[in-house]
N, C-alpha and C positions, 0 to 999 in steps of 0.2 A: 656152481654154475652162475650164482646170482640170478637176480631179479629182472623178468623179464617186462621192463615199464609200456612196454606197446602190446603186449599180451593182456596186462592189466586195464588197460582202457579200451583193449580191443578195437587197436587201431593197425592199418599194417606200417611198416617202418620208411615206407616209401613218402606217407602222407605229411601234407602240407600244415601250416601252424591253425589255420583257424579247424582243422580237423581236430588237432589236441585240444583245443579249447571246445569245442564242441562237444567232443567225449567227457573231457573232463565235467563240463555244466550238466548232463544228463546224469551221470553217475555222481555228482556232488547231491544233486536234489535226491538222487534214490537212496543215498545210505547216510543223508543227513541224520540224527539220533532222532530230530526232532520227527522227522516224519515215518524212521523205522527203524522197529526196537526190538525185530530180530536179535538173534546171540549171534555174535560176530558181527555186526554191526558197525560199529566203528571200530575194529583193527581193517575190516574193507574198504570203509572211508580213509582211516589213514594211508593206505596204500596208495587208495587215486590219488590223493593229495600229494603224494611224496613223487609219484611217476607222473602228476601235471608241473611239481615245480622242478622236477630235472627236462623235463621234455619242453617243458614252455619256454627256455631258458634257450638262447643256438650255442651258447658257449660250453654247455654241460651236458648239451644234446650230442654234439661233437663229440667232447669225449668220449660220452658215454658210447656212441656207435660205435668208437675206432677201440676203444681198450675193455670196455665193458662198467660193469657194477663196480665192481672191486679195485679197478685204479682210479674210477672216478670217487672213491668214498677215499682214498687212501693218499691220492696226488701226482701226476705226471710232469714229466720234463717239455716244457716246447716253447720253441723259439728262443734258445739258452736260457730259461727261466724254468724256476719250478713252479706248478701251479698247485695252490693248498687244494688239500681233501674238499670234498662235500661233505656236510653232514645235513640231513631235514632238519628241521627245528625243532619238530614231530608234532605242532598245534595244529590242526585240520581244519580246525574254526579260522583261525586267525589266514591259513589260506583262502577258505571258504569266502569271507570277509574284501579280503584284497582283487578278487575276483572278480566278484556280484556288487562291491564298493558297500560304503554305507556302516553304521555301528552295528544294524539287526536288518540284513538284507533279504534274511528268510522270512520277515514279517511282512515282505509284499506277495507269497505263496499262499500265506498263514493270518489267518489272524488270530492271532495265537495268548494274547493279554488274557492272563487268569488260567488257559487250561491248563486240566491237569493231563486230559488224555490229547494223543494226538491228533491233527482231524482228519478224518474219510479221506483214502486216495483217487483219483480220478479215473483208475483203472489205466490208464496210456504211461507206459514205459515207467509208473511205478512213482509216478509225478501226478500230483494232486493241483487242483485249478486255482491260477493264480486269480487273487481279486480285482473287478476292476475300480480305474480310478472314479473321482465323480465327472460328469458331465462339464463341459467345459462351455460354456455360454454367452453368445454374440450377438448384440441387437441388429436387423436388420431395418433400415430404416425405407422406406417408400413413400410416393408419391400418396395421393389421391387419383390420381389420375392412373396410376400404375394397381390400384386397390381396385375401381371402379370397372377398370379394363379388363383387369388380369396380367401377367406378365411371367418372363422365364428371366431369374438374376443368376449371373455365374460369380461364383466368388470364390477366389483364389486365398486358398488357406496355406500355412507352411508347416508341416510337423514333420518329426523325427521317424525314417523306417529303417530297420532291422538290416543290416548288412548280411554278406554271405554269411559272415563266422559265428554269426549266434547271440555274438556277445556286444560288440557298436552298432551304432546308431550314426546315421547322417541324415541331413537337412535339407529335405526337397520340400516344391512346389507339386499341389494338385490342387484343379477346379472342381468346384462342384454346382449342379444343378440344381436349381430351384426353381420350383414351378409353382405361381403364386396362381391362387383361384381367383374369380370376382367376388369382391365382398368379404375376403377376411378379416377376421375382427382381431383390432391391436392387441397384443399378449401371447398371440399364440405360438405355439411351440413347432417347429419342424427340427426333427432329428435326422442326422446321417450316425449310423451306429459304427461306434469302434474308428472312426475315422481321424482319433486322436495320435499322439504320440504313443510312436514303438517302446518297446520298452524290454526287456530279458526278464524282468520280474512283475510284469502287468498285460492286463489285456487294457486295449488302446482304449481311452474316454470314447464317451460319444461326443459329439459335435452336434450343439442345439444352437438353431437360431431364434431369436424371438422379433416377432414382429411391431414393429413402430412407426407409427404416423409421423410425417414429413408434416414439419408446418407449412400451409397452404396460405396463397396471400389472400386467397378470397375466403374459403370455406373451414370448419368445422365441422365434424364429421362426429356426431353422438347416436352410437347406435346403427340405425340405419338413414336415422335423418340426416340434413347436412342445413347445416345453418349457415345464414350472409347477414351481413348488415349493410344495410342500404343507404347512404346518405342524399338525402333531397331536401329539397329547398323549404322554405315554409309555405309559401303561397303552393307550393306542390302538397304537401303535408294536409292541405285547407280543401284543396280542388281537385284533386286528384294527379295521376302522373302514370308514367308506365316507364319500368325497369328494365332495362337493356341484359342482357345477361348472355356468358359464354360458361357451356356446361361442360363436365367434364372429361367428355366425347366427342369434346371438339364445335358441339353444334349453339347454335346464337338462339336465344328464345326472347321473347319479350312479355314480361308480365303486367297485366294491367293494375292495378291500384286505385279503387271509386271510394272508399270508404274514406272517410275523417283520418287521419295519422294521428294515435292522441297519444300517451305516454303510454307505454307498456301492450301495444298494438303489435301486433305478427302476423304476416300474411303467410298462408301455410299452400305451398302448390304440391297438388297429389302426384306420385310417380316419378316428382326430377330430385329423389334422395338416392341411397347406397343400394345397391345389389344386396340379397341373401344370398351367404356361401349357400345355403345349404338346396335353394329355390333363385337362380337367377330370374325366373320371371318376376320374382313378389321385390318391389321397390319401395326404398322408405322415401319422406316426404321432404321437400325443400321447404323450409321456415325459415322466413325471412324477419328481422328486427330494423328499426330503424333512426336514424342518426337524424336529427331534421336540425339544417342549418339557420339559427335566427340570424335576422341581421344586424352589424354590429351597431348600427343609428339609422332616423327615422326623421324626417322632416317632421314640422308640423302639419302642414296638409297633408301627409299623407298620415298620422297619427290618426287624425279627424276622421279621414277617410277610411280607416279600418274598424273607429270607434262605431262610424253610421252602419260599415257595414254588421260589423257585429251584434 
């Protein structure tokens, strides 16, 4: 009677190609040697393997529906030509291989380097949990102004998902959400889990972003401080001055300055630094340095005149 190859993948004969492949990929990983060492074990595997590469195939699938087993192994007449026998090759690995692609395609199931025994099944359909890849990681860069604030960024990632048939992969767009607190601190990590590339023999990376301070024209940002430097004049530097200032909320402040500006001088104002993620009330400090412009020449009179005053 021959071999019934849709019996053997327990598929019905009416079914479409990405069902063959699909039966075949569940029942390739259940009676792979490497992960079950049951007796009869691989003459099972051989079997799937021999009824996915007739079934996989439209030209021997054909045959095989219209004449059976036996004129397909043996050779039919069609279309005034004879068409040679099948025979399997009978390697199960080497289908296995061509399949799932790759030189050791079962080492993305397994990690499998050195054992001797096989490892723990996952208990689902006789298939043990693939490993995932690592993390795949993306600076996010930000403002100051967007740290200080807070903010929600969308970012449009592109990876690979899993088609109907189990087996390809295609290359879409999806956005993702991010929702920045006030006062994060650069380095930090936010993950979307699994949100990597599909895969047949992996579960998808995570997707980490890390966060990163945008160079700012004005500010500095150490900690929760935020540092300026201030450029003024000398006779400002001598007599004092007051600092014009737009903070990073939009609003204008003006800081006063009475003291001498001598080298290595910082004016420190309490409250107009960074936000705590963890305490948006608690504010770090603004400290200010300063630039003081001399001038590039000096009359004599007025040489005189700074010598009296000083």
């Amino acid at each position: 009677m021959g071999k019934d190859y849709y019996l053997i993948l327990g598929i019905k004969r009416s079914c479409q190609s990405m069902d063959v492949k699909r039966a075949y990929r569940v029942l390739a990983l259940k009676y792979h040697p490497d992960s079950n060492r049951e007796v009869g074990t691989k003459d099972r595997f051989l079997e799937v393997s021999e009824a996915y590469d007739v079934l996989s195939d439209l030209e021997r699938r054909a045959i095989y529906d219209q004449f059976g087993e036996e004129a397909l192994k043996v050779g039919v007449p069609c279309d005034g030509k004879f068409l040679e026998g099948y025979a399997y090759h009978g390697d199960y690995l080497r289908t296995f291989h061509e399949f799932f692609g790759g030189d050791n395609p079962f080492a993305d199931y397994f990690n499998v380097s050195g054992l001797s025994e096989p490892p723990a099944f996952s208990g689902v359909a006789g298939l043990v949990q693939p490993r995932q890849d690592p993390p795949v990681e993306r600076e996010l860069q930000l403002s100051l102004e967007e740290i200080y604030l807070g903010c929600t960024k969308k970012m449009k990632i592109s990876r690979r998902v899993m088609n109907e048939d189990g087996v390809t992969t295609s290359l879409k767009d999806k956005i993702l959400t991010i929702r920045i607190n006030p006062g994060i601190q650069e380095g930090t990590k936010i993950t979307f889990p699994k949100e990597g590339d599909q895969g047949p023999n992996a579960i998808p990376a995570d997707i980490t972003f890390i966060i990163r301070d945008k160079k700012h024209t004005r500010f500095i940002r150490s900690g929760l401080d935020l540092k300026y430097t201030a450029r003024i004049k000398l006779v400002e530097a001598l007599s004092g001055c007051t600092i014009p200032m737009h903070t990073l909320d939009g609003r204008e402040i003006r800081i006063p300055v009475n003291d001498i500006v001598r080298p290595g001088y910082t004016k420190e104002v309490k409250g107009e630094g960074m936000p705590s993620i963890d305490n948006t009330d608690c504010m770090g400090n603004l400290i200010i340095s300063f630039d003081v412009i001399f001038p590039m020449k000096l009359s004599e009179e007025k040489k005189t005149a700074i010598k009296k005053i000083l």
